[in-house]
C-alpha positions in Angstrom: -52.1 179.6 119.8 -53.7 180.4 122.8 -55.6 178.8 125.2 -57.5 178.7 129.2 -54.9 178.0 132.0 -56.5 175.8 135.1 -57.8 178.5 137.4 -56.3 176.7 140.6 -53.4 179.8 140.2 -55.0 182.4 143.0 -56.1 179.3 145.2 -52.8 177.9 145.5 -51.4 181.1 146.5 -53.7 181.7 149.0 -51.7 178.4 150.9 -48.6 180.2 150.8 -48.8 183.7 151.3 -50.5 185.8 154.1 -53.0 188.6 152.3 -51.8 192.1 152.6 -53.9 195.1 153.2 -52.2 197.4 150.8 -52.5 194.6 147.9 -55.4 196.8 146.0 -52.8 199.5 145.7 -49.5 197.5 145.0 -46.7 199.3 143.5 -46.9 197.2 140.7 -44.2 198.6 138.7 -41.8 197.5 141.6 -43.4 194.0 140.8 -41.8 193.4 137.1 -38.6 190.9 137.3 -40.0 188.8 139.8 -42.1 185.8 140.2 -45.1 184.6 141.3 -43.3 183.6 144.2 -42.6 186.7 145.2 -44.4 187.6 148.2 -45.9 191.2 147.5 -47.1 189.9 143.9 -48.2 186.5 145.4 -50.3 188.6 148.1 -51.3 190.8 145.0 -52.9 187.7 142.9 -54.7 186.8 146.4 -56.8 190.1 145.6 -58.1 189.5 142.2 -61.3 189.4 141.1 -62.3 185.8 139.9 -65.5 186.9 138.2 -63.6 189.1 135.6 -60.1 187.2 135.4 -58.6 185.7 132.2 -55.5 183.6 132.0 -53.8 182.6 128.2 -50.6 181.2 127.1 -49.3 181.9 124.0 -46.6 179.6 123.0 -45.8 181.8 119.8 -44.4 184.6 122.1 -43.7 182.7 125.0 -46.0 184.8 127.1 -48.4 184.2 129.9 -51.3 186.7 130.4 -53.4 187.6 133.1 -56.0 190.3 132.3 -57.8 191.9 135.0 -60.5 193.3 133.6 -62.2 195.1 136.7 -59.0 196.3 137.6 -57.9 198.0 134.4 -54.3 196.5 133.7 -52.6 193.0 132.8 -50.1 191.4 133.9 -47.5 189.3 131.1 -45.3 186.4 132.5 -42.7 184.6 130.7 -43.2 181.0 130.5 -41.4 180.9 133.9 -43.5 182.9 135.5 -41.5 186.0 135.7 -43.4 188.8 135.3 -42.3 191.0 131.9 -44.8 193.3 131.6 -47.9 195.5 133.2 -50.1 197.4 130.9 -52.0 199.9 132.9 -55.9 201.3 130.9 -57.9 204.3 131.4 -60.7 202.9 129.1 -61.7 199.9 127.1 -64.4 197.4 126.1 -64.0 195.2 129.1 -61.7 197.9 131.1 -62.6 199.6 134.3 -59.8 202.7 134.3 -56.9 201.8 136.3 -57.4 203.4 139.6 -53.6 202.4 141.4 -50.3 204.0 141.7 -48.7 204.3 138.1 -45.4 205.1 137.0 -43.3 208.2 137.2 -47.0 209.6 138.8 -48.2 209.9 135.9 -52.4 210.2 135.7 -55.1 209.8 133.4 -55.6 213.4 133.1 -56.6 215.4 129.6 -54.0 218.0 130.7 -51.1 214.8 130.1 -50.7 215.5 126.4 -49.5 219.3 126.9 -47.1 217.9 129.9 -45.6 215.9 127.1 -45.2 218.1 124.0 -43.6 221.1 126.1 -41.1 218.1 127.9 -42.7 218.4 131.4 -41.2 214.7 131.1 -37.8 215.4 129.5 -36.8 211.4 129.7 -39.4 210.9 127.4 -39.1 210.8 123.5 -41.7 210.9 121.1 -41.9 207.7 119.0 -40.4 207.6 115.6 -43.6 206.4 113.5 -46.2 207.8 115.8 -46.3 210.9 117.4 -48.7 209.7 120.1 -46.5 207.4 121.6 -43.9 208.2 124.1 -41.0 205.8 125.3 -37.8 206.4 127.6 -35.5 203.2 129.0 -34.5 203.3 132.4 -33.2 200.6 135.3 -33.7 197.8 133.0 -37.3 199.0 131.8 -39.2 200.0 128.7 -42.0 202.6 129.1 -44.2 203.3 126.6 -47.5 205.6 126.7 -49.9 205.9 124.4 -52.1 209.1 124.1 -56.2 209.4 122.3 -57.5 212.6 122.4 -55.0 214.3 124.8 -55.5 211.9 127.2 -53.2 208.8 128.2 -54.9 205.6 127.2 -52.8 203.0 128.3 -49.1 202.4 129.9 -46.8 199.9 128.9 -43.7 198.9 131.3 -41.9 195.9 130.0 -38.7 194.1 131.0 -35.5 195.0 129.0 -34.0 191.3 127.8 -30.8 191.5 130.4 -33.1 192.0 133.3 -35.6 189.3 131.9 -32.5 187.1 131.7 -31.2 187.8 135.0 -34.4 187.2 136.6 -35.2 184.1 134.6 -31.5 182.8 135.8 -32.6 183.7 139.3 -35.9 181.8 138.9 -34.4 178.8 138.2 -33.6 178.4 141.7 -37.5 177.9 142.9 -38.1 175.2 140.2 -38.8 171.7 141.2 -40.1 169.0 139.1 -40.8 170.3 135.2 -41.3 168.7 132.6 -39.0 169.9 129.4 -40.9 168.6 126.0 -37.8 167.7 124.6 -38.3 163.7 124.2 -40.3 161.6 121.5 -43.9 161.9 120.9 -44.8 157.8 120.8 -48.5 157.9 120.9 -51.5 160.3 120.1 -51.2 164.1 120.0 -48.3 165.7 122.2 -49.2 169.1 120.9 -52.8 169.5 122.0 -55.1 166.7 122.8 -53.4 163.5 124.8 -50.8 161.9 124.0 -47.8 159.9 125.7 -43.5 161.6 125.5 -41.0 159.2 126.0 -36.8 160.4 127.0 -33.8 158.7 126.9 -33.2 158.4 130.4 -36.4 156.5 130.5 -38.8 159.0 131.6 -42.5 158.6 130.4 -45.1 161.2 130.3 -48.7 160.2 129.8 -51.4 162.9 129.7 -52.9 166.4 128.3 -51.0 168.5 126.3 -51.5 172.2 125.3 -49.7 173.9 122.6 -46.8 171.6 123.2 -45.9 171.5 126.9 -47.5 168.9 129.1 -50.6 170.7 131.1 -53.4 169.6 132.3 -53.6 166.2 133.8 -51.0 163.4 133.4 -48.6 161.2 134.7 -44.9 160.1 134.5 -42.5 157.4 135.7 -38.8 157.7 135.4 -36.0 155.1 135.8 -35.7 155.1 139.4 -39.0 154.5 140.3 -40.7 158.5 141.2 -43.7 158.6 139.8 -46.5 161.2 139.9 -50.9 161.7 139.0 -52.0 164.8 138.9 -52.2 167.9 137.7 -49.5 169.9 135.9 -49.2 173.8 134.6 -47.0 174.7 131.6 -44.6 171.8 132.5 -44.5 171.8 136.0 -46.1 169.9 138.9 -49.0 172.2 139.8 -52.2 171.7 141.3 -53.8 168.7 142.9 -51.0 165.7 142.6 -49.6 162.5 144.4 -46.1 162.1 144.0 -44.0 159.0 145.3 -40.5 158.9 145.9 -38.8 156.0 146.7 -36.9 155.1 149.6 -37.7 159.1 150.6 -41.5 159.3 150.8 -45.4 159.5 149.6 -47.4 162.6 149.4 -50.3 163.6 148.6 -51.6 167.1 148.1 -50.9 170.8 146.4 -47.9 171.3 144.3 -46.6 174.7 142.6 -43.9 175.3 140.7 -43.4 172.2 140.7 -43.2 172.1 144.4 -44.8 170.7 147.5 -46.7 174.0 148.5 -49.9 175.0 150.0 -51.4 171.1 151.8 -50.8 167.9 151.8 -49.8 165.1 154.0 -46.5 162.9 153.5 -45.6 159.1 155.1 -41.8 159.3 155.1 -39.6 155.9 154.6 -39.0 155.8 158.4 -42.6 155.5 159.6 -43.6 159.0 160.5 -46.1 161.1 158.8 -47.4 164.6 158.2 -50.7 166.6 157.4 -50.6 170.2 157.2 -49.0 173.1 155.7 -46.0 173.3 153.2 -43.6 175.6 151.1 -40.9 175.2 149.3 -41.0 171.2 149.4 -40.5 171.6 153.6 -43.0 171.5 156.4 -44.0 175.4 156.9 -47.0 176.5 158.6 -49.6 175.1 160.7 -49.6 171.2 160.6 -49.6 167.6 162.4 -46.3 165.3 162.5 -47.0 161.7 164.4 -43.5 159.9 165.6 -45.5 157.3 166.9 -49.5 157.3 167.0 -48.7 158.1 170.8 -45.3 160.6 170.5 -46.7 163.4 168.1 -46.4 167.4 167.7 -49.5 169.6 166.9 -49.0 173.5 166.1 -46.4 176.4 163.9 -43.8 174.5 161.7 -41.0 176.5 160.5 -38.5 174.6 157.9 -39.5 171.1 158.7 -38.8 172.1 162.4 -41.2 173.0 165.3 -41.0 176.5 165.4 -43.9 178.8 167.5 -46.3 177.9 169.4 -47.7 174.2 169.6 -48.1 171.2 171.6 -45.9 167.5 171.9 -48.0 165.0 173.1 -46.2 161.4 174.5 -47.8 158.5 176.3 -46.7 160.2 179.6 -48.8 163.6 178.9 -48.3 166.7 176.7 -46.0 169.9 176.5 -48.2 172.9 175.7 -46.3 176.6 174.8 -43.6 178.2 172.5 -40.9 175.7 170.4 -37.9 176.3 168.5 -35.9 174.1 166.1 -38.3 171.2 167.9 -37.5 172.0 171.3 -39.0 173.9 173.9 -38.2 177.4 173.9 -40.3 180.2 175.7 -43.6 179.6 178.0 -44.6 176.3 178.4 -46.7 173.9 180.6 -46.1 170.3 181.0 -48.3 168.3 182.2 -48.2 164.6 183.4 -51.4 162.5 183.0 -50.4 159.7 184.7 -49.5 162.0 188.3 -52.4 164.5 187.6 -49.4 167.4 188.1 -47.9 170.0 186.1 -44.7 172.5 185.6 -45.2 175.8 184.1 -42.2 177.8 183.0 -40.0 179.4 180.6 -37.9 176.8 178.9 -34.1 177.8 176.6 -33.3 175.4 173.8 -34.8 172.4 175.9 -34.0 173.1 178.6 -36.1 174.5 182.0 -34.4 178.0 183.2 -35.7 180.3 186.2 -38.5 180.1 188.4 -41.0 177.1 187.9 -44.8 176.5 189.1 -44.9 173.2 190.1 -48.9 171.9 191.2 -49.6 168.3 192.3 -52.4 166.8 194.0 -50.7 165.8 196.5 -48.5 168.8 197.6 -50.3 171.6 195.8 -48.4 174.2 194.1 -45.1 175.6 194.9 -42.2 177.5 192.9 -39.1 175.8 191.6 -35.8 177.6 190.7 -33.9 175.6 188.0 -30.4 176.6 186.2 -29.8 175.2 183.2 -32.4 172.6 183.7 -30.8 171.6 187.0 -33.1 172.5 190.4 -31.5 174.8 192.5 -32.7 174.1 196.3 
């Protein structure tokens, strides 16, 4: 069975990785074992055109397909979003020929078919029950090509199994939150329609359900009071979503992979809060975190730190330049609202090092050395 995934895949992306220009012509071969958290394929799906772009699941096989129609290939994920597969097209139906980089340069040339009958591409052996099919194994990869006419008609590159199940074993590592259909079905339809799962550690899932796995819209509670509303993808927390965990914090906002990514803002146990950018379940990008509604930090968030440029306001006036790991590190201005002065310098991990420009209404500007944060007269 088969059916439409939520088309919120290429928008969620688009959050957490920067487009490339050479993402029209990606190596995509190089792409195959790796995720849609990979950065080069995630820039890649930034590229694609909406218009002509279908996404299907089949549960049968396991597979995940995303056919790119104006484009002239597919791509085939695992139901972990590993990429198995890229079928490259010179024709079709719906195709536009295939105008990228493909593999071992071959071309969609008429001359192809001689190349392969007098083994201009020795690696390659002619298939056993058709002699219009080619195949060789090589690095953990199947290649097949299939010739009409003397002319190649489409290129298969699939995973082997031990690469597939090295990179799904790798994978793991990136999942959050996902749902495993594995419980009791207690009401309605938990295969497709709605319907409501139930698991012995007390975890309840209410909500849509495709082909078996929990997608669409839904929400659970488990035993220790996290809950979640929102959207979900093939098991995962993906999409639009609020998530609560106790005693830790609320948020509200973009999820992937079962993952905070892309925006959202979080209130924290303690008292402060955060709107911005995320990956990975930290603060990453640009973003907003209040201490206080008086002591808060505006600018480049690296790892849940401040990290680049930004500025720390307090009741006293604002720092304005370059942070690292939350303190000041490079360039920066400080400036003093209650005084009307300022300091502008180059601050190390905190701390104010080298000569200062110090302006005041009162005595006008002047230069300060400091050494280690200490003024040297």
């Amino acid at each position: 069975m088969k059916f439409k995934i939520i088309p919120i895949f290429c928008l969620l992306l688009s959050s957490v990785f920067s487009v490339g220009q050479s993402r029209q012509m990606a190596d995509l071969e190089s792409f195959i074992g790796k995720t849609v958290y990979d950065p080069g394929l995630g820039n890649y799906m930034l590229g694609l055109d909406t218009v002509q772009f279908n996404e299907s699941f089949n549960l049968a096989i396991n597979e995940y397909e995303v056919r790119l129609f104006t484009r002239g290939v597919d791509l085939v994920f695992n139901q972990n979003f590993v990429l198995k597969e890229v079928r490259w097209y010179r024709h079709g139906n719906l195709y536009t020929t295939y105008s990228g980089k493909l593999p071992y340069d071959l071309t969609f040339d008429k001359h192809q078919w001689t190349d392969f009958v007098n083994y201009k591409y020795p690696d390659f052996e002619v298939d056993s029950f058709n002699k219009y099919v080619y195949h060789r194994v090589e690095n953990g990869l199947k290649t097949k090509v299939y010739f009409r006419k003397g002319t190649i008609e489409l290129i298969k590159l699939t995973a082997t199994d031990s690469l597939l199940q090295s990179a799904d074993y790798a994978s793991r590592s990136l999942w959050g939150m996902r749902l495993i259909p594995d419980g009791k079905c207690v009401q309605g339809n938990c295969f497709t329609g709605t319907g409501e799962m139930h698991w012995p550690n007390t975890l309840k899932y209410s909500g849509s359900w495709e082909s078996g796995i929990s997608h669409g819209y839904g929400s659970f509670m488990d035993s220790t009071g996290i809950t979640y509303i929102g959207d979900l993808k093939l098991g995962f927390l993906w999409g639009e979503g609020d998530l609560q965990v106790p005693g830790q914090y609320q948020y509200s906002g973009d999820f992937m992979f079962g993952r905070r990514m892309g925006k959202g803002k979080a209130t924290f146990n303690n008292g402060t809060r955060y709107r911005g950018e995320w990956r990975n379940d930290v603060m990453h990008g640009f973003g907003h975190f209040w201490f206080s509604e008086t002591y808060h930090y505006e600018g480049q968030f690296v790892n849940n730190q401040f990290n680049g440029r930004g500025t720390l306001f307090s009741p006293e006036g604002h720092v304005e330049g370059m942070f690292k790991d939350g303190k000041p590190h490079g360039y920066c201005k400080q400036v003093n609202i209650t005084t009307k002065s300022s300091i502008a310098g180059t601050w190390v991990n905190g701390k104010k090092e080298g000569v200062f420009e110090v302006t005041s209404p009162v005595t006008g500007t002047r230069k300060i050395t400091f050494k280690n944060d200490i003024e040297i007269k």
